[in-house]
C-alpha atoms as one frame of an Amber mdcrd trajectory, in Angstrom:
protein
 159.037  35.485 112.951 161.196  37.184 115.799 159.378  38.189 119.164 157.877
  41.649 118.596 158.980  43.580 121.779 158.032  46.665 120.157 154.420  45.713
 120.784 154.436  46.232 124.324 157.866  46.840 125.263 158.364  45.160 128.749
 154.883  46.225 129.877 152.450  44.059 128.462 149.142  46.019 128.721 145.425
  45.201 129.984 142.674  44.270 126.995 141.078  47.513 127.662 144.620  49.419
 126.749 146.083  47.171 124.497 146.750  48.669 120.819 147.526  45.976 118.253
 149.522  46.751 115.074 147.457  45.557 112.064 150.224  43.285 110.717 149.394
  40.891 114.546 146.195  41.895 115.168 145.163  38.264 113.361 143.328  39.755
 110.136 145.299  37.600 108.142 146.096  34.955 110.674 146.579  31.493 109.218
 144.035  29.895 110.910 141.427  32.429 110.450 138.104  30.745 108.570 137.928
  32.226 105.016 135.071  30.388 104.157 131.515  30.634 104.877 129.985  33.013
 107.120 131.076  34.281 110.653 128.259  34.509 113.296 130.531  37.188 115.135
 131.438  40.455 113.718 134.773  40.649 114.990 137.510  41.332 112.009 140.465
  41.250 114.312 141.372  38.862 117.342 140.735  41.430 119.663 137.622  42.157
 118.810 136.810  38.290 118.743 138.042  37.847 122.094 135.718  40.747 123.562
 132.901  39.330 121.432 133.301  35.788 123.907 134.235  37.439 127.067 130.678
  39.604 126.324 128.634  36.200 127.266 129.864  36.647 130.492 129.410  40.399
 131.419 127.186  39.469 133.608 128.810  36.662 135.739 131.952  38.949 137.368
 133.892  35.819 138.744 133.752  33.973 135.676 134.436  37.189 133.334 137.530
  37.840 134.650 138.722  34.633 135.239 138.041  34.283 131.403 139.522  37.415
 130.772 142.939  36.804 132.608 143.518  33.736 130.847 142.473  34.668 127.525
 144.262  38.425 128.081 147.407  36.164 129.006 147.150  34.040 125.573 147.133
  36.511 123.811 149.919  38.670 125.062 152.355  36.036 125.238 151.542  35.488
 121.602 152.225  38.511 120.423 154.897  39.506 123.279 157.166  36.125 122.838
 156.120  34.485 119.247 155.403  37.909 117.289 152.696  36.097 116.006 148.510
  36.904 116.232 146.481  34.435 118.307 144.657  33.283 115.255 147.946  31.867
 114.180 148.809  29.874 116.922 149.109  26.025 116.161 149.594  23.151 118.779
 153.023  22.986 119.157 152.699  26.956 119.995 149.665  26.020 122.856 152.206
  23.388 124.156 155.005  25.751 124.593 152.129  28.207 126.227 152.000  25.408
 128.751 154.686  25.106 129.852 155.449  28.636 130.219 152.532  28.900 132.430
 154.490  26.866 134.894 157.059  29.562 134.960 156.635  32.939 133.457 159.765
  34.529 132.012 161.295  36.630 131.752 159.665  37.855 135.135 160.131  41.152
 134.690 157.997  41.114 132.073 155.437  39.019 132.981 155.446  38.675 136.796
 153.854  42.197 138.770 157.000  43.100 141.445 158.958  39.976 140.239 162.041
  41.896 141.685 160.482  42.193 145.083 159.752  38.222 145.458 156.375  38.602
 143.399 152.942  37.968 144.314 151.516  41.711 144.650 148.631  42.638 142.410
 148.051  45.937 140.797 145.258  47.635 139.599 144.608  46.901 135.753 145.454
  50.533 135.190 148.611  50.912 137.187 152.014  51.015 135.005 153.234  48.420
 137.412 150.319  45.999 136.150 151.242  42.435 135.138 149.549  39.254 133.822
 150.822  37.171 136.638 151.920  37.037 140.155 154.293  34.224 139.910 154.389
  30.736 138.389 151.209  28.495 138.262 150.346  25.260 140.086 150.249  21.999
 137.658 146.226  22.656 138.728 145.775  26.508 137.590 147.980  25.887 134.390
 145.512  22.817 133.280 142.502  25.353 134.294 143.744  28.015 132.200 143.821
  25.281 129.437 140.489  24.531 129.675 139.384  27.540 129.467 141.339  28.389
 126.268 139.974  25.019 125.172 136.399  27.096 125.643 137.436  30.223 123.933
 139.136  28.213 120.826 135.830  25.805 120.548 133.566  28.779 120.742 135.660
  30.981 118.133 135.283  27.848 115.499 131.793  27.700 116.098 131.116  31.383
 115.300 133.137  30.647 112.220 135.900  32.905 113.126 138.865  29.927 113.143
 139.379  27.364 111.211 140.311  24.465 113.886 141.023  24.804 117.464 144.317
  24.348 118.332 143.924  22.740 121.587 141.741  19.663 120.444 145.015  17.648
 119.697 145.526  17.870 123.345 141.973  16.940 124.574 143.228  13.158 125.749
 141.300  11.271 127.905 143.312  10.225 131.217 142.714   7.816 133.575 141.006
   9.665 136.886 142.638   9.466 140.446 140.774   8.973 143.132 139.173  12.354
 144.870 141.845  13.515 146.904 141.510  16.739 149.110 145.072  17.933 149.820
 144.506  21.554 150.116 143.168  21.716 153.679 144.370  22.426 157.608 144.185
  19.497 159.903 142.668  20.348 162.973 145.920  21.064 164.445 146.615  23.385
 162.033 143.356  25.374 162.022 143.919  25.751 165.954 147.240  27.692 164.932
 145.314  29.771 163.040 142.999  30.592 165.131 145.179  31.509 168.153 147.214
  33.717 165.725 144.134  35.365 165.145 142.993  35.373 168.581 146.455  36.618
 169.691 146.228  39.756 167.031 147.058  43.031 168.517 143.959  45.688 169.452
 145.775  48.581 171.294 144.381  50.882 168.453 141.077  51.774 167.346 142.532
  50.286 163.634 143.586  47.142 164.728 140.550  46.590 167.104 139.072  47.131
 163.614 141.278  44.716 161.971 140.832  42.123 164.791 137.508  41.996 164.279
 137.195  41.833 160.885 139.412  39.264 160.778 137.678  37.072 163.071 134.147
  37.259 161.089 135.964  36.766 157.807 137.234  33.479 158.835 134.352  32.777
 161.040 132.054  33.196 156.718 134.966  31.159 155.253 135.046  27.880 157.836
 131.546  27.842 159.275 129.459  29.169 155.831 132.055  27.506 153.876 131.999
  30.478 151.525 134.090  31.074 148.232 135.967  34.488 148.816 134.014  35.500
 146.004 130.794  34.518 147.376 132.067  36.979 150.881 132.294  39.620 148.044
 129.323  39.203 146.310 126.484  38.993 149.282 125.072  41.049 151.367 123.848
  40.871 155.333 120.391  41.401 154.371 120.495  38.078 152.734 120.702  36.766
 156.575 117.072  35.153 157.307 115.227  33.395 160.170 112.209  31.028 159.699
 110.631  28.533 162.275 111.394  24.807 161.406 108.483  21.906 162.029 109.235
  21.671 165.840 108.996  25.362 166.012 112.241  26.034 166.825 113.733  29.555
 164.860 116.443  29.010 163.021 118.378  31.466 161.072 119.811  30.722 157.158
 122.134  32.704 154.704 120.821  32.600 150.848 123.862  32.718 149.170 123.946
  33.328 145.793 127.407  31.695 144.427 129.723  30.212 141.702 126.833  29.405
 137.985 124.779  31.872 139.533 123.318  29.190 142.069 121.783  30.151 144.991
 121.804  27.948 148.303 120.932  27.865 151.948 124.095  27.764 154.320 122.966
  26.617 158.044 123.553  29.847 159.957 124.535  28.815 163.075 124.332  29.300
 166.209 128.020  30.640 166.598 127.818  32.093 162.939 125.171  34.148 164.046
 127.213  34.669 167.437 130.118  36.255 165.523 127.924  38.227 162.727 126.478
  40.298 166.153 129.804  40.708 167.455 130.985  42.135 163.797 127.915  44.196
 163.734 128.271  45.613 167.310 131.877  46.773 166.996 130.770  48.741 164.021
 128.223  50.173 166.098 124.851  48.641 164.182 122.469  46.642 164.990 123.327
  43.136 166.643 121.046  41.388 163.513 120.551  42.800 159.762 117.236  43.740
 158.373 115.463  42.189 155.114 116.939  43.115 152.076 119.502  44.950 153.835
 122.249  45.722 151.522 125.414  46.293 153.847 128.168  43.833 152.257 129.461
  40.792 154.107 132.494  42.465 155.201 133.172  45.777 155.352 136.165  48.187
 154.716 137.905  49.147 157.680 137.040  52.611 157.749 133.080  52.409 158.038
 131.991  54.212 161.075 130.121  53.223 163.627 127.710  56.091 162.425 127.678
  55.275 158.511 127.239  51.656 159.420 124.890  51.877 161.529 122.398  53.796
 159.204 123.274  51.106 156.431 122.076  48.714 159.316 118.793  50.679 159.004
 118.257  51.384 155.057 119.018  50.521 151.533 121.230  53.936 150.850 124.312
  53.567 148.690 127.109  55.257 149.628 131.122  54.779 149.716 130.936  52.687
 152.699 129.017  50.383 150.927 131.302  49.122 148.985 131.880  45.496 149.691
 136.079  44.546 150.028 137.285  43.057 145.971 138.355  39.115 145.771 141.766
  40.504 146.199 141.802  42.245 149.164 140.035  39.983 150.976 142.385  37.425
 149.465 145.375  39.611 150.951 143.953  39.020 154.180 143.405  35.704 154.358
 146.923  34.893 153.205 148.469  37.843 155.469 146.650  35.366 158.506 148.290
  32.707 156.876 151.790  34.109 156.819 151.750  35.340 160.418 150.695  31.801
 161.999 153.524  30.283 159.960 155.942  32.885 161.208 154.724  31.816 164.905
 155.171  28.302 164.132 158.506  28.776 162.707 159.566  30.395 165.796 159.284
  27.479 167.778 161.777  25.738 166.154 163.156  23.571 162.904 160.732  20.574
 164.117 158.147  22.930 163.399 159.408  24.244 160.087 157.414  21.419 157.541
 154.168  22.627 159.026 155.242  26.083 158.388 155.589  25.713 155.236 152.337
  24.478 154.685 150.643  27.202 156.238 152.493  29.384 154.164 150.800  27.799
 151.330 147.644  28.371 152.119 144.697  30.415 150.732 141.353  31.210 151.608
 139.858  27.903 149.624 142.026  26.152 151.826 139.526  26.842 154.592 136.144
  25.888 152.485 138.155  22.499 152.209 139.298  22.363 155.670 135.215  22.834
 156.145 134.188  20.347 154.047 136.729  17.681 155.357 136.055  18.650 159.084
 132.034  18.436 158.498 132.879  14.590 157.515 135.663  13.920 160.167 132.452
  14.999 162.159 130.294  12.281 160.713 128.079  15.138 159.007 126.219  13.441
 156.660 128.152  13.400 153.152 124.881  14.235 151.161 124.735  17.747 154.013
 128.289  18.502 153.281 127.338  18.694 149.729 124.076  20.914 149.962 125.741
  23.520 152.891 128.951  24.268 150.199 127.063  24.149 147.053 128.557  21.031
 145.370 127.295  19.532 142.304 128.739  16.163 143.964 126.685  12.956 144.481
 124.789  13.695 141.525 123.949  10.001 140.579 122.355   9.625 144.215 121.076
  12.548 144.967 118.195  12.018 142.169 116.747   9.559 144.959 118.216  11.375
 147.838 116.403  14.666 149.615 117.553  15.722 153.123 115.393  17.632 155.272
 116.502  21.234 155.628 115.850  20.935 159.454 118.087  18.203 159.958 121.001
  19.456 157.841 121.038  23.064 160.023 120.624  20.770 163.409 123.755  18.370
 162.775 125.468  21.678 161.171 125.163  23.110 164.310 125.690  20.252 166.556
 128.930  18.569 164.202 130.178  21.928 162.833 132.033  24.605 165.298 134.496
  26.780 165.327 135.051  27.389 168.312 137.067  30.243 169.110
């Protein structure tokens, strides 16, 4: 069957906006079950996908990382093969594959892929695409496991037939662990005196400046996820006394499975969260249960901040930054200490380079691999990011939370 441009046209649409005609919308597709009795009520693939993506609703990270992967399936099916998803056989999954690798044509798939790429758009903007550039070998065998999910799931509810993918579920030898996606301590130090070196003439980018600072300052000291920075609040910011009655303060975060943990808040973490606080005229500490987001919008005044430093009230100021703007940021930091590096010369271009590649993970592994350069205790690293690591020792393993936030404190710095 020829590609069905019609569908879409060059503008592949979001799930919410997407209109199937009923000869693709997989009614009839060849792998739909015929026999026995669906446990989903979904007649059309659409509707099937929606009925999956509805377990997640509410667990935002992992719905829409679902969502873009299974809203990306499913376009390119119809888009490129002309074909429903309930049609799709392996040899069409391993052609998916590889096209992950490389999206084309770009204009169709890539948002500004005539501008270099790599801006996102809102999901109702016309200029809205399913990618932002080619994937890494390690984001194109994610998406495949989670279409591996969605194509189990949709034979269990008796909607397929077989799952496509299986073929491909091969069992490969494992490398060793190997963290590559992290700055040396050389590296971090560029960062931070790009950061430090940012300009504050203006009441914007004093504003800037400082947010800056405390968003990296969450990222390498808490070892957050940028979704994590999203998704808390300062009110989740506690002190308690330990056994030698010393009063130490914690941050409950509540992260990636809908785990909660305790991240050490340090001495300098708590250093930089009064700075943050003070610039935006509130109060140097947060109150219980106060619900003013991690980081803020640049445009919170020192007067509406500092009566959400005071109370629970909702308003627009309250409005914690999305994973993608905070994203922006980080790589924007990123970008600007490469440029400085690349100044100084072609000796300095390779590290460059790899600054340019970086993203905010980048510093949660640069956390974790400076905490054990440190001789932080392994089985610490693991409880202050939230790790499911160690799992075969830590059944006979329990660290004192005392300890962990005193060698966080003493082993783990920033210092700016």
């Amino acid at each position: 069957m020829p590609p069905s441009h019609h569908l879409v046209a060059l503008h592949p649409a979001p799930l919410e906006r997407l209109v199937i005609p009923p000869a693709l919308d997989g009614r009839t597709g060849t792998n739909r079950a015929t026999a026995g009795h669906a446990q989903i009520a979904a007649t059309n693939d659409l509707e099937a996908i929606r009925a999956w993506l509805a377990r997640f609703a509410d667990k935002r990270t992992t719905f829409d990382s679902y969502r873009k992967e299974a809203e990306r399936l499913l376009l390119w099916s119809l888009v490129e093969l002309g074909k429903p998803l309930s049609s799709l056989t392996h040899e069409d999954c391993l052609h998916y594959q590889r096209f992950l690798a490389d999206p084309q044509p770009a204009t169709t798939w890539v948002a500004n892929a005539g501008a270099g790429g790599g801006r996102k758009h809102a999901r109702g903007d016309a200029r809205w695409r399913p990618f932002h550039g080619p994937l890494s070998p390690a984001s194109v065998r994610q998406a495949m496991v989670i279409l591996n999910v969605l194509f189990s799931w949709l034979v269990q509810a008796g909607y397929l037939t077989g799952n496509p993918l299986a073929l491909s579920r091969q069992r490969t030898p494992k490398a060793a662990p190997r963290i590559t996606r992290y700055l040396e301590p050389g590296l971090w130090q560029e960062v931070k005196d790009f950061i430090a070196s940012m300009p504050q003439q203006t009441a914007r980018d004093r504003a800037h400046y400082h947010r800056v600072r405390w968003l990296f300052t969450l990222l390498y000291l808490g070892g957050l996820r940028i979704a994590e920075v999203g998704g808390n609040a300062m009110g989740q910011f506690f002190v308690r006394r330990d056994a030698d009655g010393t009063m130490r303060w914690w941050l409950t975060v509540h992260g990636k499975g809908d785990r909660e943990r305790l991240v050490p808040a340090t001495r300098e973490l708590m250093t930089e969260l009064s700075r943050y606080r003070q610039h935006l005229g509130m109060t140097a500490l947060p109150s219980p249960n106060e619900t003013t987001p991690l980081v803020l919008p640049i445009g919170s005044t020192a007067g509406s901040t500092a009566e959400l430093g005071r109370t629970k009230t909702e308003g627009p100021s309250q409005r914690p930054l999305t994973r993608a703007a905070l994203h922006t940021i980080v790589k924007d930091v990123f970008a600007g200490a490469a440029d400085r590096l690349r100044e100084r010369g072609e000796a300095f271009a390779a590290r460059a380079d790899l600054l340019g590649q970086a993203s905010a993970h980048w510093l949660r592994h640069s956390a974790g691999s400076h905490m054990a350069d440190n001789q932080v205790d392994l089985r610490l690293v693991r409880d202050n990011l939230g790790h499911a690591s160690l799992t075969t020792t830590s059944l006979y393993l329990h660290v004192d939370d005392d300890r962990r936030h005193h060698e966080t404190d003493e082993k783990h710095r920033i210092n700016w």
